[in-house]
C-alpha positions in Angstrom: 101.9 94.2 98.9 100.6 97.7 99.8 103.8 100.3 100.4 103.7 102.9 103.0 105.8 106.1 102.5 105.5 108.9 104.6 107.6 112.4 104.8 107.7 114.9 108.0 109.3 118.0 108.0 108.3 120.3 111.5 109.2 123.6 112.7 108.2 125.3 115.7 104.8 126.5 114.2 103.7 124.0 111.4 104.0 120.2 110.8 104.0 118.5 107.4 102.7 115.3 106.3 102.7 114.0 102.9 101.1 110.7 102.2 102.7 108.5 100.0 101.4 104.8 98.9 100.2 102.6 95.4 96.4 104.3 94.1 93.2 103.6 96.2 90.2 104.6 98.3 90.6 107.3 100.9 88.1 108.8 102.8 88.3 111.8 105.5 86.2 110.4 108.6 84.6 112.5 111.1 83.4 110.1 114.0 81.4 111.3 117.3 81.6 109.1 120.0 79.0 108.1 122.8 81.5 110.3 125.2 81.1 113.0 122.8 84.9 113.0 121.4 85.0 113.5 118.4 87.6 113.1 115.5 89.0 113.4 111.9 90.6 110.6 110.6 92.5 109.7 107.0 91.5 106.4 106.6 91.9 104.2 103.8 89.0 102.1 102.6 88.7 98.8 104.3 91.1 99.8 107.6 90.7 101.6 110.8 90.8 104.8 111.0 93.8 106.3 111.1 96.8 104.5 109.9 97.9 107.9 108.0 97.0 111.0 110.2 94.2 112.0 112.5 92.9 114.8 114.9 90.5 114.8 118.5 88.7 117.3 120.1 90.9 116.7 122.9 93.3 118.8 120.9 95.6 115.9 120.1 96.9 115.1 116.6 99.3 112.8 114.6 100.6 111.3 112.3 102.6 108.6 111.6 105.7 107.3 109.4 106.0 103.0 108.5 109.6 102.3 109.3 110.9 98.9 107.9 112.2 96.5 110.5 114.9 93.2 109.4 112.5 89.8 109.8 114.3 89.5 113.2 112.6 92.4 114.7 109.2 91.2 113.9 107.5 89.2 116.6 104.5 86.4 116.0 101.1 87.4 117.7 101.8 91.1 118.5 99.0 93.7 118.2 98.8 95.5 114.9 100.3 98.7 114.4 96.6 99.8 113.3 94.8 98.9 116.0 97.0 101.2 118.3 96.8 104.4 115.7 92.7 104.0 116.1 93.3 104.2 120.2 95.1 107.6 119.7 92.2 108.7 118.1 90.9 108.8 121.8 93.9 110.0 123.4 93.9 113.5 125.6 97.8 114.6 125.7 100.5 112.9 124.4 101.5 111.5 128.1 98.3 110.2 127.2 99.2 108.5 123.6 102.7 107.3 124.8 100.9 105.3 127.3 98.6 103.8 125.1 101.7 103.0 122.6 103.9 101.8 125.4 101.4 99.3 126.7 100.4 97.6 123.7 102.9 94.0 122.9 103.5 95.3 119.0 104.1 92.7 116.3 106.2 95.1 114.5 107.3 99.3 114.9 106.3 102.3 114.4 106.9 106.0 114.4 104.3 108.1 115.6 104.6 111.9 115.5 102.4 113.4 118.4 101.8 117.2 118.8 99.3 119.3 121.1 97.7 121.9 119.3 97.0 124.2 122.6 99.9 123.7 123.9 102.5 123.6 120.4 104.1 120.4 122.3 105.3 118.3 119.5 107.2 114.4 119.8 108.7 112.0 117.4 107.9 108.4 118.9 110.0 105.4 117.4 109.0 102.0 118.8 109.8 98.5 117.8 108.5 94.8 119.0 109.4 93.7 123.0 108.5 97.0 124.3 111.0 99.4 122.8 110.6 102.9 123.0 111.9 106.2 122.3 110.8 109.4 122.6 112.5 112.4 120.7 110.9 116.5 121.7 111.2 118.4 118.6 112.1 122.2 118.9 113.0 124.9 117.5 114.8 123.0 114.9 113.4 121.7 112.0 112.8 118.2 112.0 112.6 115.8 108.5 112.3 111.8 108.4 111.1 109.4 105.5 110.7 105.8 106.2 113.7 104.6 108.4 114.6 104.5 112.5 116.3 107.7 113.5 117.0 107.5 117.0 115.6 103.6 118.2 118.3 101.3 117.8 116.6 98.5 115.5 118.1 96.4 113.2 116.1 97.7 110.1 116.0 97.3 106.5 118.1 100.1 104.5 115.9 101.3 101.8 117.6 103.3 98.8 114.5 105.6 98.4 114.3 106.3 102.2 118.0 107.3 102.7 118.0 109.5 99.4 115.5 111.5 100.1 116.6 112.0 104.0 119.9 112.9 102.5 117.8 115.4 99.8 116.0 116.6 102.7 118.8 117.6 104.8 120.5 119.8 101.7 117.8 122.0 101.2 116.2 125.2 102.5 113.9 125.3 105.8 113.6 129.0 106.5 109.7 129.8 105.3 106.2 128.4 104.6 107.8 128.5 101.0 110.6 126.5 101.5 109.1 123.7 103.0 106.0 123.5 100.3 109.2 123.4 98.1 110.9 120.5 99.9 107.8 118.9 99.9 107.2 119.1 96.3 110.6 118.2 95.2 111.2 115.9 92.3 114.6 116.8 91.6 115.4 112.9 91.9 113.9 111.3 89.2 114.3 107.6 90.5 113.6 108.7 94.6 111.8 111.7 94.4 110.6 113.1 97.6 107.2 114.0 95.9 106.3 110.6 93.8 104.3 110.5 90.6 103.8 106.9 90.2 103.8 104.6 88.4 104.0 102.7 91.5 104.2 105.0 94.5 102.1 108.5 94.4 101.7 111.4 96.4 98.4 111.1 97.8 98.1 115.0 100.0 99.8 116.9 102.3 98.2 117.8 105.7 99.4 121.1 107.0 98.9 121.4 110.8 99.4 125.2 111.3 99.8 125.7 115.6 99.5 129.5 114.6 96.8 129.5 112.7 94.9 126.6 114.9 94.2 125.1 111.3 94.6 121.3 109.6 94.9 121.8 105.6 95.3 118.8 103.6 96.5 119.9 99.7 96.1 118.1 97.2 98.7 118.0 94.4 102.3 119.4 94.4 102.1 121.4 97.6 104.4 124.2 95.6 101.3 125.0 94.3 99.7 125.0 97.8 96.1 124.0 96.6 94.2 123.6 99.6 91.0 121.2 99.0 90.1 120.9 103.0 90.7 122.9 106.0 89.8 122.4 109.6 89.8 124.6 112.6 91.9 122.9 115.2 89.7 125.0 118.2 86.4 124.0 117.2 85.0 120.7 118.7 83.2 119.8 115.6 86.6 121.7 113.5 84.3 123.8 111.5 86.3 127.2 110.7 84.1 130.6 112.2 
């Protein structure tokens, strides 16, 4: 069975992704479509793009976090989580995505994290099967979540690794660029750290999506060591930088 992590830390200016999940193909996508949109997309090999994180020239971008639902929440001949995360990929605003996530019968959850780059609006979206929704606007505040339900009331699963690194999360420092590169990169857990190593989960990147900067990096390795491999200009249509 393939496991899906994923970590969000956000602050007024930045949002953080790390991708977490067992070793395999991963390809950065950049599709055009007859309409002209045009998009980024971390997909892995073999699914739609994006299950992980994506961007449009609309100037909309997300990224989304698996949250483990009980057996009870899960509902026979719902649509796949996937095949809404490739619709967002056409979305123009968030009013925009959360109509496309609240009209699709889901099989099982989601969280979806939703920002506009022009204008630095950023959502948390939690949803769950028979149409459940809920929308949380993230501030000034910093805002972390692994792999669990934060505000949606669901009956979910209550994973140990989930749980100790939201509790890690919430003890340490979210002043700076530094700090959260630090929180990110944090294996001070050696059983649940919040940047994994294998042998069976692994740290795949970090994608950086810097509202000052109009920039998407995506680091590759402990991002304490903030080694940027890609970078993509969130004002350009086809997100070249000048």
């Amino acid at each position: 069975m393939t496991v899906l992590m994923f970590l969000l830390l956000v602050s007024p200016w930045q949002l953080w992704h790390t991708m977490k999940m067992q070793m395999l193909l991963c390809y950065l996508i950049k599709g055009t479509l007859l309409n002209g949109l045009s998009f980024i997309a971390y997909t892995y090999a073999g699914e739609l793009p994006s299950c992980a994180f994506g961007l449009n020239s609309h100037g909309l971008a997300f990224t989304l976090n698996s949250v483990p639902p009980s057996e009870s929440e899960i509902v026979a001949g719902g649509i796949g989580r996937n095949f809404i995360s490739r619709d967002l990929l056409e979305a123009a605003s968030i009013d925009d995505a959360l109509c496309r996530i609240k009209s699709s019968e889901v099989s099982i959850g989601h969280s979806y994290n939703l920002i506009e780059t022009r204008t630095r609006k950023i959502s948390n979206v939690e949803t769950a099967s028979r149409n459940r929704v809920s929308v949380y606007e993230v501030g000034a505040t910093p805002f972390f979540r692994a792999n669990m339900y934060l505000h949606l009331q669901v009956d979910q699963v209550h994973d140990e690794n989930s749980k100790t690194r939201q509790s890690k999360a919430a003890v340490l420092p979210k002043r700076s660029k530094e700090d959260f590169l630090s929180l990110l990169g944090d294996t001070d857990d050696p059983k649940y750290p919040i940047y994994m190593i294998g042998p069976l989960l692994y740290t795949l990147c970090t994608a950086v999506i810097d509202l000052d900067e109009q920039t998407l990096s995506i680091v590759e390795g402990n991002p304490r060591k903030g080694e940027i491999s890609h970078i993509f200009s969130l004002c350009s249509k086809d997100f070249k930088m000048p």
